[in-house]
Chimera marker file (.cmm) of the C-alpha trace (Angstrom):
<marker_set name="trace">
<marker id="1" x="-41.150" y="106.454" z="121.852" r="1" g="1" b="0" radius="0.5"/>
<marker id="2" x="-44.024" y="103.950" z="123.338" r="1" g="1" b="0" radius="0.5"/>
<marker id="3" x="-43.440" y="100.111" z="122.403" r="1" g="1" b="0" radius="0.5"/>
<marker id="4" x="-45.685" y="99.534" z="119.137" r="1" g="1" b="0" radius="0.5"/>
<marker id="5" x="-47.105" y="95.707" z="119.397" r="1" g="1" b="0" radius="0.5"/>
<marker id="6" x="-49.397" y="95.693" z="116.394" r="1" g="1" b="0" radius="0.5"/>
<marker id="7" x="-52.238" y="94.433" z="118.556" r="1" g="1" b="0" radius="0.5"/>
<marker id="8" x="-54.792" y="94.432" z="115.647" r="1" g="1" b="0" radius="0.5"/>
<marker id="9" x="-52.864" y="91.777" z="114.489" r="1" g="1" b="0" radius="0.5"/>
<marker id="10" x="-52.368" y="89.740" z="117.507" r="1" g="1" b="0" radius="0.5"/>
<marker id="11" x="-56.112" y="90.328" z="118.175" r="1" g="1" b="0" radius="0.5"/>
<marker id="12" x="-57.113" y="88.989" z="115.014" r="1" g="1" b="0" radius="0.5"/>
<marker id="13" x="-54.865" y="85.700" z="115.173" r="1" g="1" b="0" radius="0.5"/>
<marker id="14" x="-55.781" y="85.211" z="118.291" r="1" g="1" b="0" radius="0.5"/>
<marker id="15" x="-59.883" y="85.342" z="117.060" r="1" g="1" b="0" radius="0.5"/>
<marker id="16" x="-58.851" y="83.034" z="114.231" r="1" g="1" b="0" radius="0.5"/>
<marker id="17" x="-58.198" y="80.155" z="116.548" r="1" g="1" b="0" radius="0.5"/>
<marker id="18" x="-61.179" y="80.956" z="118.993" r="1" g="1" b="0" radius="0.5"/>
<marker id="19" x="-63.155" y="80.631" z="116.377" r="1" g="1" b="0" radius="0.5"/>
<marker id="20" x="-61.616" y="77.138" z="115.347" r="1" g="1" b="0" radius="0.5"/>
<marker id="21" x="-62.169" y="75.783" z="119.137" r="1" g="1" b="0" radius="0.5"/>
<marker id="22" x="-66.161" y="77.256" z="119.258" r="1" g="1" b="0" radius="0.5"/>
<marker id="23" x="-68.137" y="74.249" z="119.934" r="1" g="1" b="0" radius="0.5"/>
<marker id="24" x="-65.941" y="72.966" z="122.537" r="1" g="1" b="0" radius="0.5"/>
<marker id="25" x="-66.333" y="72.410" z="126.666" r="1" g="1" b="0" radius="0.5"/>
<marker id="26" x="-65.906" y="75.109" z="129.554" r="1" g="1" b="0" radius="0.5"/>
<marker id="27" x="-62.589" y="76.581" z="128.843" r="1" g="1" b="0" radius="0.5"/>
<marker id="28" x="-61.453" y="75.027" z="125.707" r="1" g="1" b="0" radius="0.5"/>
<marker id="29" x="-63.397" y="77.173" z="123.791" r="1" g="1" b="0" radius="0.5"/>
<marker id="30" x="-62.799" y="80.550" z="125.266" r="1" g="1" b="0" radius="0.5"/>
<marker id="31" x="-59.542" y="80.935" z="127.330" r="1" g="1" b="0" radius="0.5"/>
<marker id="32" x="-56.634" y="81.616" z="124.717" r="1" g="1" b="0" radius="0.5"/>
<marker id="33" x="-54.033" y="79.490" z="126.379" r="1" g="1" b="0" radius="0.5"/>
<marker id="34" x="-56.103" y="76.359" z="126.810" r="1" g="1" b="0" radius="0.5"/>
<marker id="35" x="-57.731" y="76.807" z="123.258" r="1" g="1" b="0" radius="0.5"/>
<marker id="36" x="-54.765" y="77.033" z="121.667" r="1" g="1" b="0" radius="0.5"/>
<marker id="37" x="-53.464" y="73.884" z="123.212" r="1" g="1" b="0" radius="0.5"/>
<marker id="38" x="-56.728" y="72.229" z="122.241" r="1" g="1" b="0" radius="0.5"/>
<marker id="39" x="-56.495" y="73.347" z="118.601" r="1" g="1" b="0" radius="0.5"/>
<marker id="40" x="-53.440" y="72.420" z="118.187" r="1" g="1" b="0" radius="0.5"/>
<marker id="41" x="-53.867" y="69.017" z="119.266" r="1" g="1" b="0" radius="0.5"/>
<marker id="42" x="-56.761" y="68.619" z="117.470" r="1" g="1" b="0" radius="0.5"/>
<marker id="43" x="-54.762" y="69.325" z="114.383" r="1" g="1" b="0" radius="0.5"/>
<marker id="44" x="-52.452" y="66.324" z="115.431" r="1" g="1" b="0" radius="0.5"/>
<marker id="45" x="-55.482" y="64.323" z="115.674" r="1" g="1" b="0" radius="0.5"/>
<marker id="46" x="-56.944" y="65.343" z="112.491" r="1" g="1" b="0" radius="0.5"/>
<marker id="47" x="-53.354" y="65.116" z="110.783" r="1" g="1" b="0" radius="0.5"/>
<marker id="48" x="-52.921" y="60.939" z="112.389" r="1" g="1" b="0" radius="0.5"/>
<marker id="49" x="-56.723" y="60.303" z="111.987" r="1" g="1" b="0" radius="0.5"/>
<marker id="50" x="-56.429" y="60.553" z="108.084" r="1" g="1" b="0" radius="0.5"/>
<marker id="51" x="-53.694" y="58.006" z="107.618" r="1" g="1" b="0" radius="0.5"/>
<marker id="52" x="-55.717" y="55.886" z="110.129" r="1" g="1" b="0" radius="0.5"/>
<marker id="53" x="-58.650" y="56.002" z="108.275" r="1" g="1" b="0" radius="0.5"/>
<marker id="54" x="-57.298" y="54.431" z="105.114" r="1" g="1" b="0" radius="0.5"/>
<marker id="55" x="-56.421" y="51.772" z="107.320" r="1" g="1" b="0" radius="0.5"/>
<marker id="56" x="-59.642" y="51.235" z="108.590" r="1" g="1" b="0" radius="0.5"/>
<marker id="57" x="-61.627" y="51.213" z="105.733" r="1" g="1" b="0" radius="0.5"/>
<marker id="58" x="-58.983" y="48.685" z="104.171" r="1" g="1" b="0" radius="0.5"/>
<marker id="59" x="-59.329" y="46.861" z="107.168" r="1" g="1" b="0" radius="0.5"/>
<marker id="60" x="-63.289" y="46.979" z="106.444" r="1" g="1" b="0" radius="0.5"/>
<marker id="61" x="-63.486" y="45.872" z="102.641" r="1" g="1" b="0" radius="0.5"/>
<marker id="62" x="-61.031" y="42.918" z="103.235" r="1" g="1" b="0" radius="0.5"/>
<marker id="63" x="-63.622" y="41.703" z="105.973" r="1" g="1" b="0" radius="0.5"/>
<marker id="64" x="-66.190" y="42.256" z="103.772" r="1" g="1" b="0" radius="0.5"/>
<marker id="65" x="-64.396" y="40.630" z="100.430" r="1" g="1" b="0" radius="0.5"/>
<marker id="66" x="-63.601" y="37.994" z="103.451" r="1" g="1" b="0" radius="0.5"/>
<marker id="67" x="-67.639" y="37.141" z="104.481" r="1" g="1" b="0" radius="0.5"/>
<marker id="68" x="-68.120" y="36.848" z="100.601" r="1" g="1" b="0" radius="0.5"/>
<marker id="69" x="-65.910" y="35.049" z="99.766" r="1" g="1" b="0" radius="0.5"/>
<marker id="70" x="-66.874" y="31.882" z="102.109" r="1" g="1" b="0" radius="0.5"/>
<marker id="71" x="-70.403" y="31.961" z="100.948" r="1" g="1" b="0" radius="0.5"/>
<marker id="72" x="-69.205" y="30.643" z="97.958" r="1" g="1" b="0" radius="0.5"/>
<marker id="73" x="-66.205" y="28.588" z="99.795" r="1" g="1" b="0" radius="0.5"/>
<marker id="74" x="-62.896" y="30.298" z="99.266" r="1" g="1" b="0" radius="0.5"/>
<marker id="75" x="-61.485" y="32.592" z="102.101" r="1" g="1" b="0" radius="0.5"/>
<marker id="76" x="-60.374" y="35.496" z="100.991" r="1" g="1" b="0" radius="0.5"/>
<marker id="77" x="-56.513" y="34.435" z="101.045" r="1" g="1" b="0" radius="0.5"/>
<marker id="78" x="-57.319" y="31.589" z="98.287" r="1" g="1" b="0" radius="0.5"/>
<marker id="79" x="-59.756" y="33.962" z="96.474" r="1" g="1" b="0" radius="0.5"/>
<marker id="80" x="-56.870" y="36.979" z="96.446" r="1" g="1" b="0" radius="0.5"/>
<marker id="81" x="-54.129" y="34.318" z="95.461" r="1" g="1" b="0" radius="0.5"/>
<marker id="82" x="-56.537" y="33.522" z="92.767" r="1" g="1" b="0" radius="0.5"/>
<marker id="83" x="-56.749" y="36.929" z="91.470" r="1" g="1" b="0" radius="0.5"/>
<marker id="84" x="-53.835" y="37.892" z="91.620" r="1" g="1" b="0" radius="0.5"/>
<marker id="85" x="-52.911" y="35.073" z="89.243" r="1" g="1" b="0" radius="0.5"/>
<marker id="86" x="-55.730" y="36.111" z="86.764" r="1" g="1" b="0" radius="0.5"/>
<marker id="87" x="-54.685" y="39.281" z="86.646" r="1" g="1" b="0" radius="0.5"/>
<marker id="88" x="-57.524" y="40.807" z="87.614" r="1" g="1" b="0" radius="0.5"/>
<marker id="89" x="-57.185" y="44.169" z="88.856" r="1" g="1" b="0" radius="0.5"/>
<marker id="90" x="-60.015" y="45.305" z="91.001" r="1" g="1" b="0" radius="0.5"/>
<marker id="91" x="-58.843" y="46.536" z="94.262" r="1" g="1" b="0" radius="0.5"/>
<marker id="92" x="-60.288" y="45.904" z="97.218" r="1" g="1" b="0" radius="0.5"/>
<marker id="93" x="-62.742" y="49.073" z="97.661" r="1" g="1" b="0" radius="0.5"/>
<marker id="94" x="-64.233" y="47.882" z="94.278" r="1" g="1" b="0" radius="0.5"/>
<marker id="95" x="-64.493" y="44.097" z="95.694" r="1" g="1" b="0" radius="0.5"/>
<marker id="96" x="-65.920" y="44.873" z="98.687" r="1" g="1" b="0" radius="0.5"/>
<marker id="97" x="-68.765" y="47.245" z="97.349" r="1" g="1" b="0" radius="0.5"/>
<marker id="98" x="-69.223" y="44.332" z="94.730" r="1" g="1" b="0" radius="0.5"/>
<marker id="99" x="-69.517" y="41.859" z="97.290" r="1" g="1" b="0" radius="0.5"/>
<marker id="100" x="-72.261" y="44.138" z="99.525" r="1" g="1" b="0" radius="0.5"/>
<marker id="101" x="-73.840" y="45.941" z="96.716" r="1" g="1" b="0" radius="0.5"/>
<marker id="102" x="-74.312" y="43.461" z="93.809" r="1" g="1" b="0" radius="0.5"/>
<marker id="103" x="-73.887" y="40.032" z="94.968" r="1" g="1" b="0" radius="0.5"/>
<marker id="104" x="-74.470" y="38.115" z="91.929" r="1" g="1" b="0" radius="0.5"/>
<marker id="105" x="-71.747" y="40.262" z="89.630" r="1" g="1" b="0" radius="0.5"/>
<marker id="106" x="-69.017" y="39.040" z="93.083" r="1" g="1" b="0" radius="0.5"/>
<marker id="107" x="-70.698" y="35.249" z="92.573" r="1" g="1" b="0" radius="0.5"/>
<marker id="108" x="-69.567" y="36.030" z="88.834" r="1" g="1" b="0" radius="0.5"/>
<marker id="109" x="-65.873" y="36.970" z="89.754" r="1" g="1" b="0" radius="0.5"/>
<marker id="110" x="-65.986" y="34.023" z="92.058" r="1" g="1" b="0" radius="0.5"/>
<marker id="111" x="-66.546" y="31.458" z="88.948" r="1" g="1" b="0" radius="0.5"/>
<marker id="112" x="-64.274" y="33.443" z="86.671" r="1" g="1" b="0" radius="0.5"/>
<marker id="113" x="-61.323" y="32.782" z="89.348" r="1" g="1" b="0" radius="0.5"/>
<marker id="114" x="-61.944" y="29.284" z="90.319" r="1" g="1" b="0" radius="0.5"/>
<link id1="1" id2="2" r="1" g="1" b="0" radius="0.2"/>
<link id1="2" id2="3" r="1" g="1" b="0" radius="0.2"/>
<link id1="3" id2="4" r="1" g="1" b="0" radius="0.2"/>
<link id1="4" id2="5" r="1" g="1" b="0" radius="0.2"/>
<link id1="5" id2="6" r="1" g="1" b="0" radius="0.2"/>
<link id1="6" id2="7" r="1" g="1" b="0" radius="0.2"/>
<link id1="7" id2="8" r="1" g="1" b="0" radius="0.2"/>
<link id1="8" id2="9" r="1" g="1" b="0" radius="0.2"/>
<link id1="9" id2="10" r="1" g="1" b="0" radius="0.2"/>
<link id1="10" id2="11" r="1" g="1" b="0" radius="0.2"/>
<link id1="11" id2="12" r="1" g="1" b="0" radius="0.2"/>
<link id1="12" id2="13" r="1" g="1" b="0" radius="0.2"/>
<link id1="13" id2="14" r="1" g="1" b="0" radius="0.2"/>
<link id1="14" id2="15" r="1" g="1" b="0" radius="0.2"/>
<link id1="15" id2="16" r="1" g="1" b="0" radius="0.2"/>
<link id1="16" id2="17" r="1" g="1" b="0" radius="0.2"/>
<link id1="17" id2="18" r="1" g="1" b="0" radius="0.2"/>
<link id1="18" id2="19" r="1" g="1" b="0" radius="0.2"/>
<link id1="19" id2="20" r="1" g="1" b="0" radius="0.2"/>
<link id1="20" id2="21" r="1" g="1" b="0" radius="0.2"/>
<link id1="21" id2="22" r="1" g="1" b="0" radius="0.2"/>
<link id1="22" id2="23" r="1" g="1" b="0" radius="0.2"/>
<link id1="23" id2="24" r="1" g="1" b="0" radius="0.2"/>
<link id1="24" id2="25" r="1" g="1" b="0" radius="0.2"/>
<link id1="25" id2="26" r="1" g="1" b="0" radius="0.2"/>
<link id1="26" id2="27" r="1" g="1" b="0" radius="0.2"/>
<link id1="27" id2="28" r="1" g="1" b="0" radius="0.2"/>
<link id1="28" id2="29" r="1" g="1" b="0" radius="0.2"/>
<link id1="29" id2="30" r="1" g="1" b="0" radius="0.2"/>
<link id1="30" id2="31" r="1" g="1" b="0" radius="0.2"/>
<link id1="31" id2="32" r="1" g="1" b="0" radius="0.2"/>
<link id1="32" id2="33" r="1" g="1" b="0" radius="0.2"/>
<link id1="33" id2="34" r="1" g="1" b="0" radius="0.2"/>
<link id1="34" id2="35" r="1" g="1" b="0" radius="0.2"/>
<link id1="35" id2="36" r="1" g="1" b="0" radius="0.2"/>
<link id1="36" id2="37" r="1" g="1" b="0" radius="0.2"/>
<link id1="37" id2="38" r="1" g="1" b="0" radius="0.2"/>
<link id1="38" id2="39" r="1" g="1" b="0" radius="0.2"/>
<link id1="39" id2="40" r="1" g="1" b="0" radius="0.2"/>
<link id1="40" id2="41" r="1" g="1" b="0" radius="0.2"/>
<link id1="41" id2="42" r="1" g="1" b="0" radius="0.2"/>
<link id1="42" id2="43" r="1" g="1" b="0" radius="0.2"/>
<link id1="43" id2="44" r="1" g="1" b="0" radius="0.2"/>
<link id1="44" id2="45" r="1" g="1" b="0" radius="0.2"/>
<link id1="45" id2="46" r="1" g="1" b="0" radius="0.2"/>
<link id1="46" id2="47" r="1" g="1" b="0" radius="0.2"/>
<link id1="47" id2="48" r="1" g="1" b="0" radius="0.2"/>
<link id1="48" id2="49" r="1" g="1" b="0" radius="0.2"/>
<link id1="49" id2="50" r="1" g="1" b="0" radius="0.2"/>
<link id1="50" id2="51" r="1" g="1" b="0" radius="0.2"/>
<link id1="51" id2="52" r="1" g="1" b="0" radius="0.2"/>
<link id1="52" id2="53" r="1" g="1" b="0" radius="0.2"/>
<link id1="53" id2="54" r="1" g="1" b="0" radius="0.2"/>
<link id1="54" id2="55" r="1" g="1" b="0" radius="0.2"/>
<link id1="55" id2="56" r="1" g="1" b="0" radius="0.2"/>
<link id1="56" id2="57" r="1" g="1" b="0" radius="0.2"/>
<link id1="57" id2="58" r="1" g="1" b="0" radius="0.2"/>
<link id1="58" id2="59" r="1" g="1" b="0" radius="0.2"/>
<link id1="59" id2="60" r="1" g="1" b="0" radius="0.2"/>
<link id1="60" id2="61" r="1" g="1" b="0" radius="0.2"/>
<link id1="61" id2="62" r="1" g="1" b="0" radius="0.2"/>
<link id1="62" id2="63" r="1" g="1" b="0" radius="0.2"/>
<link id1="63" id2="64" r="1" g="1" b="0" radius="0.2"/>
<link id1="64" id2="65" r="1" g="1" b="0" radius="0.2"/>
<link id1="65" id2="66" r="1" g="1" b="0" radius="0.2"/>
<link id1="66" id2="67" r="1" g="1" b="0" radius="0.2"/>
<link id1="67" id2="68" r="1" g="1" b="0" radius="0.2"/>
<link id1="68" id2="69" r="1" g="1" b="0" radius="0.2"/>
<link id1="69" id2="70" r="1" g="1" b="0" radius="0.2"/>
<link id1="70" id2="71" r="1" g="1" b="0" radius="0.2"/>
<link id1="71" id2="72" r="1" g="1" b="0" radius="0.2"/>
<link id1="72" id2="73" r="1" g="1" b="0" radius="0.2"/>
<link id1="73" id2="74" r="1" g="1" b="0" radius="0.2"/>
<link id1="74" id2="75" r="1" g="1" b="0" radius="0.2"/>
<link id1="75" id2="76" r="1" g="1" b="0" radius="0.2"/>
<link id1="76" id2="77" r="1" g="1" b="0" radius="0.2"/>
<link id1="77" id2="78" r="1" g="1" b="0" radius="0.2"/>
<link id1="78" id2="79" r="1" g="1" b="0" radius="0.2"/>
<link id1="79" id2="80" r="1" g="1" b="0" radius="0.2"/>
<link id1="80" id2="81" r="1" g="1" b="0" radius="0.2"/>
<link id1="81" id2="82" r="1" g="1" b="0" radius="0.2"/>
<link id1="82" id2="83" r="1" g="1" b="0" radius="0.2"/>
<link id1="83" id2="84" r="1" g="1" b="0" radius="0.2"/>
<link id1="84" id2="85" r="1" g="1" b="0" radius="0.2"/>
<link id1="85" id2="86" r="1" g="1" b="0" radius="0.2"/>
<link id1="86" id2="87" r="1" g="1" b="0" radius="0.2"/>
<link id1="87" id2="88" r="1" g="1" b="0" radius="0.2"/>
<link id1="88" id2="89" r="1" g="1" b="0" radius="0.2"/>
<link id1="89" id2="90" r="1" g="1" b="0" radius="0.2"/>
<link id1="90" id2="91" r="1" g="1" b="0" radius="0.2"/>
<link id1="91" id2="92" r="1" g="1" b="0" radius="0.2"/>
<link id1="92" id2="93" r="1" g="1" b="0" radius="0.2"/>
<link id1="93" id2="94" r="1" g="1" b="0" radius="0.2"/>
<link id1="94" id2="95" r="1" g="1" b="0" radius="0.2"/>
<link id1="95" id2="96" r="1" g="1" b="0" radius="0.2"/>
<link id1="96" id2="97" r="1" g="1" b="0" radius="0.2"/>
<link id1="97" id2="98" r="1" g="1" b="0" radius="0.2"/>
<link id1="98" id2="99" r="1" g="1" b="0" radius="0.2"/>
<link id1="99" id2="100" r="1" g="1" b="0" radius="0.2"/>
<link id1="100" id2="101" r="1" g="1" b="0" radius="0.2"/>
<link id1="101" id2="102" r="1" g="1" b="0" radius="0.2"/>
<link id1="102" id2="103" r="1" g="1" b="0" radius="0.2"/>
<link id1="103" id2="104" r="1" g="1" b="0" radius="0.2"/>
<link id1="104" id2="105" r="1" g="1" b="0" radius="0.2"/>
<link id1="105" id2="106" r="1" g="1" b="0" radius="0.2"/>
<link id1="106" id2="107" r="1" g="1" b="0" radius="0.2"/>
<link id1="107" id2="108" r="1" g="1" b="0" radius="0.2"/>
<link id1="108" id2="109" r="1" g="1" b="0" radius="0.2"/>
<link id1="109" id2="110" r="1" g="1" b="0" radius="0.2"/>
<link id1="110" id2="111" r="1" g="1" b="0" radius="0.2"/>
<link id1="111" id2="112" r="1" g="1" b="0" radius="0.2"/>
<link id1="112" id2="113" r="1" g="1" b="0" radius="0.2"/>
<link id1="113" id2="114" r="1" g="1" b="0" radius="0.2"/>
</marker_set>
């Protein structure tokens, strides 16, 4: 009796991730071996890239809260001490688009915490 290896199915997972790497260089994009390596990374990327990004855009508004805050002379570790006793709970995406967005409403926070 022959060997049966089901090839429409190999075929067709095998087409799945060819189809993920189209777009990429030489033989990333065509040769099954190397495109699967490359996909698969690129997962791993993908997968460590969104944690990163969180951390970059934190990074990003606490800068921004930062350059705000010494216009109006506090740096951002007085003006976050400050809020924090206030209790007022805007996090720092909502500061940060505050300070960029609508200046005088951040110069308003400012006097509230001072």
């Amino acid at each position: 009796m022959p060997r049966s290896v089901n090839s429409v199915a190999s075929r067709a997972r095998r087409k799945k991730i060819l189809k993920q790497t189209r777009g990429n260089f030489l033989e990333r994009k065509n040769v099954w071996t190397v495109a699967k390596n490359t996909y698969e990374k690129g997962l791993t990327y993908a997968y460590r890239d969104r944690k990163n990004k969180k951390r970059t855009f934190r990074a990003l508004w606490i800068t921004r809260i930062n350059a705000a805050a010494r216009q109006h002379g506090m740096n951002y570790s007085q003006f976050m001490g400050k809020l924090a006793e206030k209790n007022v709970g805007l996090n720092r995406k909502v500061l940060a688009d505050l300070a960029m967005n609508n200046p005088k409403a951040f110069e308003a926070i400012i006097k509230s915490v001072k």
